[in-house]
DRENTORKOL-3810 file (N, C-alpha, C; in nm, 4 decimals):
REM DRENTORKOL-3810
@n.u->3.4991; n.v->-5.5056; n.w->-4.7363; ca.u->3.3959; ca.v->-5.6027; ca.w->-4.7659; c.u->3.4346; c.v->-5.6700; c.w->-4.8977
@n.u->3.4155; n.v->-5.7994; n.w->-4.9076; ca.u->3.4684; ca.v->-5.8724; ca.w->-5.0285; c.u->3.3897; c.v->-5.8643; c.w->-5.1589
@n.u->3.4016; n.v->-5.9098; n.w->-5.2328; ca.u->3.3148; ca.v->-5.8372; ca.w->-5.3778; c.u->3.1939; c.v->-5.9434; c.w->-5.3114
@n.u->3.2033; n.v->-6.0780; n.w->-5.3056; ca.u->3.0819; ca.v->-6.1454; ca.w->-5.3370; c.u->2.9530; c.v->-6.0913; c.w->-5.1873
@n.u->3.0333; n.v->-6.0323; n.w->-5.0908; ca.u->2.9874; ca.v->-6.0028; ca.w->-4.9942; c.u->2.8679; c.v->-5.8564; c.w->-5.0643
@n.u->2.9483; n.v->-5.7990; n.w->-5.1293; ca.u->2.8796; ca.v->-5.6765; ca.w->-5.1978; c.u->2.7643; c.v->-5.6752; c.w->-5.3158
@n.u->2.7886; n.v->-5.8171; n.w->-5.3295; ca.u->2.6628; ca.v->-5.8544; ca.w->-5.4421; c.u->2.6004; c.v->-5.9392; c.w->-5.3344
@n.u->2.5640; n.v->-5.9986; n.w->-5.2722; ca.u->2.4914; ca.v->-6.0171; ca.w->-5.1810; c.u->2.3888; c.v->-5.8993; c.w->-5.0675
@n.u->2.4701; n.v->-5.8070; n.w->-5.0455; ca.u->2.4629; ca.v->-5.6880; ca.w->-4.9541; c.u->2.3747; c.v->-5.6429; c.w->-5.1027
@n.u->2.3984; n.v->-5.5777; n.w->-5.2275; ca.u->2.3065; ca.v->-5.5191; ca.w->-5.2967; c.u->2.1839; c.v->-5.5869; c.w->-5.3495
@n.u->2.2156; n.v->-5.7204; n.w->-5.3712; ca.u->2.0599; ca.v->-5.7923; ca.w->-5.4050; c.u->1.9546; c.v->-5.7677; c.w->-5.3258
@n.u->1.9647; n.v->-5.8258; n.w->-5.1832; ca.u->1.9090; ca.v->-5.8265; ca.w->-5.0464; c.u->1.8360; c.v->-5.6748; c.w->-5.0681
@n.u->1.9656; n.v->-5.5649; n.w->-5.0637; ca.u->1.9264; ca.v->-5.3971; ca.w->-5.0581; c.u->1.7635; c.v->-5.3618; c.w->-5.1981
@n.u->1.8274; n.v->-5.4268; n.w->-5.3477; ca.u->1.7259; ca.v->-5.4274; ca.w->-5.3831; c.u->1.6026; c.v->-5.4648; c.w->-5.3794
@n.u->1.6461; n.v->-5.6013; n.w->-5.3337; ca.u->1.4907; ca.v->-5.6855; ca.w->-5.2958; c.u->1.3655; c.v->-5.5929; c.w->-5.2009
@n.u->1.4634; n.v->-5.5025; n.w->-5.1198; ca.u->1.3794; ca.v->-5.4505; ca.w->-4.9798; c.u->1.3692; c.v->-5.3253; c.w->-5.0662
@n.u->1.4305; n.v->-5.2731; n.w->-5.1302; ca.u->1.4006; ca.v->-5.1222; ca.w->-5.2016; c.u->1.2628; c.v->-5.1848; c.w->-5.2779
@n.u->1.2574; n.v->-5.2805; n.w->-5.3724; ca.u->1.1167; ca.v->-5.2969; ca.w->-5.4264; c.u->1.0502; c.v->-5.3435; c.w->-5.3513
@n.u->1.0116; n.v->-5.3835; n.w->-5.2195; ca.u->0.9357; ca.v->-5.3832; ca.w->-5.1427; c.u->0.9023; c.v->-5.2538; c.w->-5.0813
@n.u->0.9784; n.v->-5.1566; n.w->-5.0689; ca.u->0.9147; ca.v->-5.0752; ca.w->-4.9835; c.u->0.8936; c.v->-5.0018; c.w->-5.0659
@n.u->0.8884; n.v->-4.9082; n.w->-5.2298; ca.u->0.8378; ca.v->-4.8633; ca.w->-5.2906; c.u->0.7194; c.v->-4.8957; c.w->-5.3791
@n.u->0.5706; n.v->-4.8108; n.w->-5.3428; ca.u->0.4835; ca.v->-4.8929; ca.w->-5.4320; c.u->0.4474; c.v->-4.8514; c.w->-5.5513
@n.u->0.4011; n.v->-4.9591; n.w->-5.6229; ca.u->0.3940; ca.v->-5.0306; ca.w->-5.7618; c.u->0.4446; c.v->-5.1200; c.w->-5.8051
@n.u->0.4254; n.v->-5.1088; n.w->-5.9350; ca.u->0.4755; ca.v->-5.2413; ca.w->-5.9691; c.u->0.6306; c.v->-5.1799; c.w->-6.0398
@n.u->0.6958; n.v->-5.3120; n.w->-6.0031; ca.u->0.8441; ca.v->-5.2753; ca.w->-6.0742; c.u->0.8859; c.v->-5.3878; c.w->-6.1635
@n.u->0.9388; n.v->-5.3266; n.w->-6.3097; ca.u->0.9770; ca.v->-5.4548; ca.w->-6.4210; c.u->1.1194; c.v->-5.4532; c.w->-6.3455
@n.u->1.1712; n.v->-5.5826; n.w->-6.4255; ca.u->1.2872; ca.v->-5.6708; ca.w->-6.4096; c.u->1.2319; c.v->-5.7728; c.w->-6.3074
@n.u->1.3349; n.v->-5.9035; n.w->-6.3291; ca.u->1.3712; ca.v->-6.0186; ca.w->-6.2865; c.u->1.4391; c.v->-5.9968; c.w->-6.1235
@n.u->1.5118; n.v->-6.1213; n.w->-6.1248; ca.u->1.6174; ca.v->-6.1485; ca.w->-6.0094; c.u->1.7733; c.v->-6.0408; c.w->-6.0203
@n.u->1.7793; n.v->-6.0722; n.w->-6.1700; ca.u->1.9179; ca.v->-5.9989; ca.w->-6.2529; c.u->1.8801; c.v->-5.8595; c.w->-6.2226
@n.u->1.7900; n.v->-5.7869; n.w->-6.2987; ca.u->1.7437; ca.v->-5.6636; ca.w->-6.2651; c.u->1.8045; c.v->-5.5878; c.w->-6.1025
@n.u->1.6976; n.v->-5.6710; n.w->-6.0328; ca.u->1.6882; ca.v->-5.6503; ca.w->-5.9272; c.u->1.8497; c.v->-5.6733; c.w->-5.8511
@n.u->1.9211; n.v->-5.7421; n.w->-5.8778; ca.u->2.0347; ca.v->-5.7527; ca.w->-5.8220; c.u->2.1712; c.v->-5.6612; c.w->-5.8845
@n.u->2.1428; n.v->-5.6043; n.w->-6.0115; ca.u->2.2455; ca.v->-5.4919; ca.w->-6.1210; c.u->2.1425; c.v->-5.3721; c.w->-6.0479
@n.u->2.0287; n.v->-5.3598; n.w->-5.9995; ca.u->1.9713; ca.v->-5.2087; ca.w->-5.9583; c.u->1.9949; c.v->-5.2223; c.w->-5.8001
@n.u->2.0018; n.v->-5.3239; n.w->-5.7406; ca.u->2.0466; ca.v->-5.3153; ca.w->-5.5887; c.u->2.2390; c.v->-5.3061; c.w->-5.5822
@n.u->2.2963; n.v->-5.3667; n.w->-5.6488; ca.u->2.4461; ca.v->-5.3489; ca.w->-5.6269; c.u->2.4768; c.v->-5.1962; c.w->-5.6762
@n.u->2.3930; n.v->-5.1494; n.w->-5.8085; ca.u->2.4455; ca.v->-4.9966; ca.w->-5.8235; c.u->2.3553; c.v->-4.8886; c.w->-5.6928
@n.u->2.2543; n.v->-4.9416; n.w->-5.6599; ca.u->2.2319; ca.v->-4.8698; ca.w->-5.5445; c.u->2.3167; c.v->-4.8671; c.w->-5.4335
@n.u->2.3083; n.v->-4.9684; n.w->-5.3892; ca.u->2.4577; ca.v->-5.0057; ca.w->-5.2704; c.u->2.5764; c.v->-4.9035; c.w->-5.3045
@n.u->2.6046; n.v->-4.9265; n.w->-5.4472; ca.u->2.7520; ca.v->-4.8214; ca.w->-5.4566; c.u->2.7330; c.v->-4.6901; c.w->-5.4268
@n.u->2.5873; n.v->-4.6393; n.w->-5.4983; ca.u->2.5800; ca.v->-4.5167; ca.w->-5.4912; c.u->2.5202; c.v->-4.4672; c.w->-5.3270
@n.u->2.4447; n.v->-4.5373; n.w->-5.2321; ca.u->2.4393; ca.v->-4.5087; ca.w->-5.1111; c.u->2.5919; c.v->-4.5175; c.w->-5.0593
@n.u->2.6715; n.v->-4.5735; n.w->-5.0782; ca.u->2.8092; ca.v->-4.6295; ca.w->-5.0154; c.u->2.8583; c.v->-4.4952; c.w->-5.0449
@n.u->2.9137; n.v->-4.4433; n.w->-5.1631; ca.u->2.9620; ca.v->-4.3499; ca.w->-5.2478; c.u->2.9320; c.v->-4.2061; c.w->-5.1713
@n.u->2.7649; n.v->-4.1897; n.w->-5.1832; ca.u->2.7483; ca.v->-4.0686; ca.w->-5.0646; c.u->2.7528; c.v->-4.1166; c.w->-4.9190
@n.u->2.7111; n.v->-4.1937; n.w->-4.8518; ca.u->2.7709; ca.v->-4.2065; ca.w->-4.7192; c.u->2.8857; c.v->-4.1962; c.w->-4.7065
@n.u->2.9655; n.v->-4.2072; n.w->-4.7485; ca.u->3.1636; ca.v->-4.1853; ca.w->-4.7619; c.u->3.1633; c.v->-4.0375; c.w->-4.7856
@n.u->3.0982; n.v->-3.9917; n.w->-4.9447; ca.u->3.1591; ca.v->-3.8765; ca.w->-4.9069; c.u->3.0995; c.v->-3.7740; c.w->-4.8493
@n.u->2.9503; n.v->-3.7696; n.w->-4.7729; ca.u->2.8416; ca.v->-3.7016; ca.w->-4.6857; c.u->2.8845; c.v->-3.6885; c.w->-4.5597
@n.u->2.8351; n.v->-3.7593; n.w->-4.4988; ca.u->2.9102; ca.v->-3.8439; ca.w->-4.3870; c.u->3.0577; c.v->-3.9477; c.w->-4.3045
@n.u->3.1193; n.v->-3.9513; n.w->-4.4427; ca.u->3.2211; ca.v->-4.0355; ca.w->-4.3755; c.u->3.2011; c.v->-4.1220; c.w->-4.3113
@n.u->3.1336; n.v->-4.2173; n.w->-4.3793; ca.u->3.0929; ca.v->-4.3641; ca.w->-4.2989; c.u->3.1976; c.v->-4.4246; c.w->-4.3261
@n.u->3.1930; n.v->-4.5484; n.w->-4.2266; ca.u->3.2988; ca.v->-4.6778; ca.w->-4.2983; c.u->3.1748; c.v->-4.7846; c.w->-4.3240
@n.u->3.2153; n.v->-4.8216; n.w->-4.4573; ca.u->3.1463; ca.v->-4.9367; ca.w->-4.4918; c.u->3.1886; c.v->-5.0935; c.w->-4.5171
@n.u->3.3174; n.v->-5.0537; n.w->-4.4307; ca.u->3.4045; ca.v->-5.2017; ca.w->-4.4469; c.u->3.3698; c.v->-5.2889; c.w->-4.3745
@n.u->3.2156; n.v->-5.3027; n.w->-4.2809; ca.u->3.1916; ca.v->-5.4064; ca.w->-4.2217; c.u->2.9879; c.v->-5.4489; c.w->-4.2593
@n.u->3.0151; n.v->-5.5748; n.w->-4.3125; ca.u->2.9151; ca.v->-5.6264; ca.w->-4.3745; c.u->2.7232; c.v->-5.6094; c.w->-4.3138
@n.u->2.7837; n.v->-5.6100; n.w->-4.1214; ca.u->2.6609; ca.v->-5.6393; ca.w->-4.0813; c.u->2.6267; c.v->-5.4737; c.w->-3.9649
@n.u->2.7094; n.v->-5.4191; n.w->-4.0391; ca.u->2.6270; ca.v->-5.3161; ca.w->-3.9957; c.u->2.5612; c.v->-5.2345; c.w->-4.0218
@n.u->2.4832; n.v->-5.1681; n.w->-3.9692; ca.u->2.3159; ca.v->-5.0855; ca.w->-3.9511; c.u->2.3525; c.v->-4.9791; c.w->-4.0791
@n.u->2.4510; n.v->-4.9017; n.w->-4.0293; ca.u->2.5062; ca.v->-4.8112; ca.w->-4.1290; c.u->2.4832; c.v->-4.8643; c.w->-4.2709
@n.u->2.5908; n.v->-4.9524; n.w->-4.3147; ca.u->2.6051; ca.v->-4.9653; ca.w->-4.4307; c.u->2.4625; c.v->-5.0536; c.w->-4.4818
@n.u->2.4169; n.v->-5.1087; n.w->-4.4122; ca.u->2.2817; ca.v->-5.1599; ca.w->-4.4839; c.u->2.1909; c.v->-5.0278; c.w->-4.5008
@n.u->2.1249; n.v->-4.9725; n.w->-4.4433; ca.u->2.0632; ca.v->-4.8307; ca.w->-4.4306; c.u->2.1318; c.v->-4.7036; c.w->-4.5671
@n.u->2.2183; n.v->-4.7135; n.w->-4.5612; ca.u->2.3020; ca.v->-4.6872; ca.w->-4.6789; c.u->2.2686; c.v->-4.7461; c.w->-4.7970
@n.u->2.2594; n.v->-4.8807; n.w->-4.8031; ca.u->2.2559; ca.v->-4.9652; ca.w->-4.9266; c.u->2.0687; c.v->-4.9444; c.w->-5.0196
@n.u->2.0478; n.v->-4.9730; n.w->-4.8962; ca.u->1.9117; ca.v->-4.9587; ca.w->-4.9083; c.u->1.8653; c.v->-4.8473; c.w->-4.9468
@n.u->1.9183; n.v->-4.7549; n.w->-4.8845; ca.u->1.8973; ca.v->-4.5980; ca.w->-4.9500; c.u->1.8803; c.v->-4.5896; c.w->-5.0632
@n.u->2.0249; n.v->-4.5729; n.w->-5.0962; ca.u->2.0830; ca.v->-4.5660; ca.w->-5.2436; c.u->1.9948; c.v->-4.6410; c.w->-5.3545
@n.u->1.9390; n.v->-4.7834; n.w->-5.3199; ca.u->1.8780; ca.v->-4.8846; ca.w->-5.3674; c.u->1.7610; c.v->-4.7794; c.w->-5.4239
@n.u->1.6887; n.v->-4.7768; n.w->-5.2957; ca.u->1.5871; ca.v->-4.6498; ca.w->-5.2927; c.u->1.5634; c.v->-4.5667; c.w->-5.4465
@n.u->1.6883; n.v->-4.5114; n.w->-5.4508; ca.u->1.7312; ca.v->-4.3745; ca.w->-5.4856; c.u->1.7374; c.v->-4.4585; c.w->-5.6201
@n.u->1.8063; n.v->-4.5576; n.w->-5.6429; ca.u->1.8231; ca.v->-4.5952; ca.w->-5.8112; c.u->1.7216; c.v->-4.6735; c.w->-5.8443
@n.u->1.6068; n.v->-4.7243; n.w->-5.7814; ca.u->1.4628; ca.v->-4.7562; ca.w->-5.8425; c.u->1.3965; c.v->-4.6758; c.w->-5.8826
@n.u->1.3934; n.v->-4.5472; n.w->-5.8330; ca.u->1.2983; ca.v->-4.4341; ca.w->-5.8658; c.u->1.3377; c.v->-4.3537; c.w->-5.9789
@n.u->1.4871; n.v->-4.3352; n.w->-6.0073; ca.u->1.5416; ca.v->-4.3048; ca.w->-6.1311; c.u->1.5234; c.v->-4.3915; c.w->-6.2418
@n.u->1.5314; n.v->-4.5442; n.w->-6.1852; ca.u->1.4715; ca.v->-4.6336; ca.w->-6.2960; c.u->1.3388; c.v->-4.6610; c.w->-6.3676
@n.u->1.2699; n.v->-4.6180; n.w->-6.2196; ca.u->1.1044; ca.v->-4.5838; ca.w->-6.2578; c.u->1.1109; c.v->-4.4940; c.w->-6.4088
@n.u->1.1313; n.v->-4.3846; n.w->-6.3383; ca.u->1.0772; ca.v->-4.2674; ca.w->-6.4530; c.u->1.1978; c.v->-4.2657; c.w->-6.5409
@n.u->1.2641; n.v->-4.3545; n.w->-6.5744; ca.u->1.3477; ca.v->-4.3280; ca.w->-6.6883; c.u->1.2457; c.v->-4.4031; c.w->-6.8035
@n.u->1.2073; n.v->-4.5735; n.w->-6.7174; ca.u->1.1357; ca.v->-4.6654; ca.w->-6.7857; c.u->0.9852; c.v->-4.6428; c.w->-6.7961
@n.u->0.9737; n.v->-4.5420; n.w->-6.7028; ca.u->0.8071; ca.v->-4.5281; ca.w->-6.6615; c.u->0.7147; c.v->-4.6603; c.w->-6.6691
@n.u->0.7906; n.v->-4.7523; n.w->-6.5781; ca.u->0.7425; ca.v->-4.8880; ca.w->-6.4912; c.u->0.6910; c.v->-4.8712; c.w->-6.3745
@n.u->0.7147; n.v->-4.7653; n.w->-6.3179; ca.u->0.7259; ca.v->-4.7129; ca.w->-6.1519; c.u->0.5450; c.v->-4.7061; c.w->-6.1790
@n.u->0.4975; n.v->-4.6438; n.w->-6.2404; ca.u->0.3410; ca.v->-4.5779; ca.w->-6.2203; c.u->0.2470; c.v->-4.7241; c.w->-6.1549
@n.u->0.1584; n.v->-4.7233; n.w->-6.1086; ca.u->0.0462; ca.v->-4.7944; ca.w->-6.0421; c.u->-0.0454; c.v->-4.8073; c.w->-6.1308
@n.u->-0.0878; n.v->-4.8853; n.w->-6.1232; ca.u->-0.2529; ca.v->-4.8345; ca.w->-6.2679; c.u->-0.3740; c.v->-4.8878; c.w->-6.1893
@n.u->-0.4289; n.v->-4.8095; n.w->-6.1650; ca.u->-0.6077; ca.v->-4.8535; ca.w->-6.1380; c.u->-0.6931; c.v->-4.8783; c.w->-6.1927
@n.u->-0.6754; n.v->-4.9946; n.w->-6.1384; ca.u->-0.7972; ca.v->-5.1116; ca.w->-6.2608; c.u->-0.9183; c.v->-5.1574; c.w->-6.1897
END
């Protein structure tokens, strides 16, 4: 997969990781696209070495599901590092 293909593939991944986790989440577009590409790596990273996926093809199920994961996985570390993640009831 080509680099610009991979910053595309992680923005997208983040965009849907802060959608499907609730609260509210700080950062921008930038944010969101440096916390979706390091998610992408790090879903990529364990799908390779978990599973042995191939992630050399852009539009598949795998590697998006992967990306997204990972995405997942590095919002929630970002949450409680920043403690942005919490909800507040107002």
């Amino acid at each position: 997969m080509s680099f610009l293909a991979f910053l595309l593939l992680g923005l997208i991944a983040g965009a849907i990781a802060k959608a499907i986790l609730p609260g509210k989440h700080g950062g921008g577009w930038f944010a969101t696209l440096l916390l979706g590409v390091v998610g992408a790596f790090v879903g990529g990273w364990l799908g390779g070495l978990l599973f042995n996926a191939d992630l050399g093809r852009f539009w598949s199920l795998e590697t998006w599901a992967l990306a997204i994961g990972g995405s997942i996985v590095v919002l929630l570390i970002y949450g409680l590092i920043t403690g942005r993640n919490r909800s507040r009831a107002e």
